[in-house]
C-alpha positions in Angstrom: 63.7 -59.2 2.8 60.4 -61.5 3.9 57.9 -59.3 5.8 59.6 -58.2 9.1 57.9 -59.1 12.1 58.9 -55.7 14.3 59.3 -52.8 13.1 62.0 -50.4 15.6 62.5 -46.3 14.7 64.2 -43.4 16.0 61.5 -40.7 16.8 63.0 -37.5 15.7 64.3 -36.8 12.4 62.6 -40.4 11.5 59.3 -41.1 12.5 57.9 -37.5 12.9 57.9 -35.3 9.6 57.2 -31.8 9.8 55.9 -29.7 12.7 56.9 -32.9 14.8 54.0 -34.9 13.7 52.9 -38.1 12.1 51.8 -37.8 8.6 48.6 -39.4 7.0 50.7 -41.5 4.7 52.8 -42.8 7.9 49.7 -43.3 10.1 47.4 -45.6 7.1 50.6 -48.1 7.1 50.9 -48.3 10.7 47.6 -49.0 11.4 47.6 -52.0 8.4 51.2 -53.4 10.5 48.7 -52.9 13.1 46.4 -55.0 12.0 49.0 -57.4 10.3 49.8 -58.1 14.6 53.9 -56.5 13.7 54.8 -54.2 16.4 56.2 -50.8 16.5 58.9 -50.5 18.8 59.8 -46.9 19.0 63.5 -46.5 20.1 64.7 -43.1 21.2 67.0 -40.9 22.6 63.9 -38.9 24.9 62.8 -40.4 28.6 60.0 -42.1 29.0 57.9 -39.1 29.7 58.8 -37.7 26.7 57.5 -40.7 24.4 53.9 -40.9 25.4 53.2 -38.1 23.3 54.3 -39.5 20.0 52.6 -42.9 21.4 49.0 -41.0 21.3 50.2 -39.3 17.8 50.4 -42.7 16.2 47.7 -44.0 18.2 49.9 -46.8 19.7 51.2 -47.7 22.9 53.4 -50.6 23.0 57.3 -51.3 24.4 60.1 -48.3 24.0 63.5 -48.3 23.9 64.1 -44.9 25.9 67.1 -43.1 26.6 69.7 -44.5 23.9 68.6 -47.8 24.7 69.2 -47.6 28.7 65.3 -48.0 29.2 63.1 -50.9 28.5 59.6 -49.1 29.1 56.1 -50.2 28.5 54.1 -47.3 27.5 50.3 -49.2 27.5 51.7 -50.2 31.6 53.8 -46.8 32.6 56.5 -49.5 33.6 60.0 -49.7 33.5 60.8 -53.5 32.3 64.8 -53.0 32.2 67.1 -50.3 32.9 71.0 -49.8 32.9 72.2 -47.1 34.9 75.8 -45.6 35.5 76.5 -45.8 39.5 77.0 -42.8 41.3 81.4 -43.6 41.7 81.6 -43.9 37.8 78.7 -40.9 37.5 81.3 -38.5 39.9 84.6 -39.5 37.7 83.0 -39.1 34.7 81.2 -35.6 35.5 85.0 -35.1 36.6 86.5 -35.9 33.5 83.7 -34.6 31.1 85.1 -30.7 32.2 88.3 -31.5 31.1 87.5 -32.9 27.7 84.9 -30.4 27.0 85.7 -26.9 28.6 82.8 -25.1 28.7 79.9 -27.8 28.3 77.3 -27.7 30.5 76.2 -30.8 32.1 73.0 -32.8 33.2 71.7 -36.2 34.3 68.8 -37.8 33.0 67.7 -40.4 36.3 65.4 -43.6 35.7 62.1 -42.6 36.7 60.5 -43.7 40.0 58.6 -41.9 43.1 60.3 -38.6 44.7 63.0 -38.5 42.2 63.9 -35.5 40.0 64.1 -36.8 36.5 66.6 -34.4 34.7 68.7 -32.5 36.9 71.3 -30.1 35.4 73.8 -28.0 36.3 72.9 -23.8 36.1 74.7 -22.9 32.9 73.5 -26.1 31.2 71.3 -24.5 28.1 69.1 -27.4 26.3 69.2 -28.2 23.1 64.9 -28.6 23.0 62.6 -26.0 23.5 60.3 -25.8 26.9 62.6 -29.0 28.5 61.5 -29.9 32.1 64.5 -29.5 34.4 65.8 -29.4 38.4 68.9 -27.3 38.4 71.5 -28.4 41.0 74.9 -27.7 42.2 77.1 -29.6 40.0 78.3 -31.9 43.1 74.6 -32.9 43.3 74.3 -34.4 39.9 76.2 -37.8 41.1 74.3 -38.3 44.2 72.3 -40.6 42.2 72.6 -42.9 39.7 71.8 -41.9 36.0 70.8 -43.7 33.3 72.0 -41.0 30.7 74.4 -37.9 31.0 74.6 -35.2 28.8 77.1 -32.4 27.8 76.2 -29.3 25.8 77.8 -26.4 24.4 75.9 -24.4 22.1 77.4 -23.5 18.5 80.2 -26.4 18.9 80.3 -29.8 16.4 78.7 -32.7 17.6 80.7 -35.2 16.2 84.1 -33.1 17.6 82.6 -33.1 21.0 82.1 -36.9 20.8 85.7 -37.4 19.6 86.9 -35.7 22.7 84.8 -37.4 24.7 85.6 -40.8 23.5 89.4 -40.1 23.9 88.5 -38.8 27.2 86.0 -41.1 28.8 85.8 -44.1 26.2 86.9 -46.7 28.6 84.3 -45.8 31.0 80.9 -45.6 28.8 79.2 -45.2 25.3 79.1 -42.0 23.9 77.0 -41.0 21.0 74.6 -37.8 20.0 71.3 -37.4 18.5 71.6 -33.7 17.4 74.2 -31.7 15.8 74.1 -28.6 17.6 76.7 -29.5 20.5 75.2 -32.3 22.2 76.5 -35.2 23.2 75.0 -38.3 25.5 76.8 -40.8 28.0 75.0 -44.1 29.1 76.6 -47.6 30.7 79.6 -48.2 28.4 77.9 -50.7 25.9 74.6 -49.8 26.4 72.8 -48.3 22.9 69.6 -48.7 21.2 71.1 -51.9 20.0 71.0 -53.0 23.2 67.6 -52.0 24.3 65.8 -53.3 21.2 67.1 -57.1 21.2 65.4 -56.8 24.3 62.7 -55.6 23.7 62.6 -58.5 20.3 63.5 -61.2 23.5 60.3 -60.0 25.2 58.5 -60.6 21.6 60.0 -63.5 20.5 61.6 -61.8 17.7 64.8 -62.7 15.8 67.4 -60.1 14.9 67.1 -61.2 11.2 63.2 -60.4 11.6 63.3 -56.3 12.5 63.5 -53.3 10.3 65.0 -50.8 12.0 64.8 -46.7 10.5 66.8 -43.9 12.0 68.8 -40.6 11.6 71.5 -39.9 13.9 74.8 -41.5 15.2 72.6 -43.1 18.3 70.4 -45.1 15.7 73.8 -46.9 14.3 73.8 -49.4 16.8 70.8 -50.5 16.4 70.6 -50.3 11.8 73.6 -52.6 12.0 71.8 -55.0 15.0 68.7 -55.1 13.2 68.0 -57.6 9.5 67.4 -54.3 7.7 68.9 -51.0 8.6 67.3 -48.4 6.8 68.4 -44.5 6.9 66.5 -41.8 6.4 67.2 -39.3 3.3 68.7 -36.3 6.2 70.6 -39.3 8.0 74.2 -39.0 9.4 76.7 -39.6 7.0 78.0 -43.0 8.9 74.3 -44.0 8.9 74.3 -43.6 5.1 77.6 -45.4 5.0 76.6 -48.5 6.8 72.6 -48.7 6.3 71.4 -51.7 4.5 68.8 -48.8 2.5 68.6 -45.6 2.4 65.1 -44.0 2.2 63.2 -40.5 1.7 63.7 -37.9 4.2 61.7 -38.2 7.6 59.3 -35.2 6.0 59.1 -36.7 2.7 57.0 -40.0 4.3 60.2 -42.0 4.7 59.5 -44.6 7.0 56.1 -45.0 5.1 57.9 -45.4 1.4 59.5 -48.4 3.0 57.0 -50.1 5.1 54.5 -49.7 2.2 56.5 -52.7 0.6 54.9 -55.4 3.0 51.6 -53.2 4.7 
């Protein structure tokens, strides 16, 4: 492959290697992309509000692909450029449906962020899957009385990938369903909407082809986006399916993965 002109990764399990930081290795090549004028696109399963943190890490603050690719932010701005968000009729029936498929799950909205509203509301028996997680807990009723641009299920101790099976016999007609941790998690957004979706637009708003992005990443929610992108490249602790239909397959995220790679053309 010719030099890419964008560069898109996953965050966790990807970018950041151990202790949840950028290495020395990673952050030398980025700052030669840097200066080579090829953008980072960071495309994630975390909220705005939990990007800008890895933005300073890396020392780079350009567009994001939030929330499995419902979110279109600009971190240099603080502005939400595109958003895709499940409407509160669809949000009720498929809170409704999500007990049925997955007995016992706790649930949770994650809401597009704007003045006055609470960001990640949850219901009281929800138990995240990340440590010290910002949350507003609410009567479950109260979790559709707004639109949501991601809802999650959890139930600690179960399988991922079972919990998304059930959930995609249960609810696959009404959105996308994928998971970006293994520890009984899984993530609804508008049926169609991955980071697929959210990085050709962020390439439209760079005037950048599909055949001109690398794209790195770890879990089922990256798969979208490694078969969208020119070069798909999985980390060494990736998903089996990402390992299956990756274009490359590189060093683990804390063996300086993404850097092994990029090293080719910066």
């Amino acid at each position: 492959m010719r030099p890419p002109r964008l560069v898109a990764s996953d965050v966790d399990g990807t970018l950041l290697g151990p202790s949840d930081r950028p290495g020395p290795r990673l952050l030398a090549v980025l700052d030669r992309m840097r200066a080579a004028e090829v953008p980072l696109v960071l495309a994630t399963g975390r909220p705005p509000r939990w990007i800008l943190p890895v933005c300073d890490a890396i020392g780079q603050r350009g567009l994001c692909v939030a929330a499995n690719g419902a979110i279109l932010w600009d971190a240099a701005t603080d502005r939400v450029l595109e958003a895709a968000e499940i409407g509160v009729d669809v949000l009720a029936e498929v809170l409704e449906r999500l007990r049925v498929a997955l007995p016992g799950a706790g649930l949770a909205v994650e809401r597009v962020p704007r003045p006055g509203v609470a960001e990640f509301c949850c219901e009281p028996d929800f138990e995240h899957a990340w440590p010290n997680a910002d949350h507003v807990v609410v009567p479950l009723a109260e979790l559709a009385a707004l639109p949501a641009m991601k809802v999650l299920a959890r139930r600690r101790g179960s399988s991922s990938d079972a919990m998304a099976a059930a959930v995609r016999e249960g609810l696959g007609e009404l959105v996308d369903v994928t998971f970006s941790a293994s520890g009984g998690l899984v993530e609804c957004s508008v049926r169609g909407v991955t980071k697929a979706h959210g990085l050709a637009q962020a390439a439209a708003h760079l005037g950048v082809d599909a055949d001109e992005v690398v794209a790195f990443g770890d879990m089922p929610n990256d798969l979208a986006m490694l078969r969208w992108a020119g070069h798909g490249v999985a980390m060494g602790n990736a998903h089996p399916e990402l390992h299956a239909a990756a274009d490359e397959i590189t060093a683990r995220h804390d063996e300086d993965g993404v850097a092994l790679v990029l090293e080719r053309w910066f």
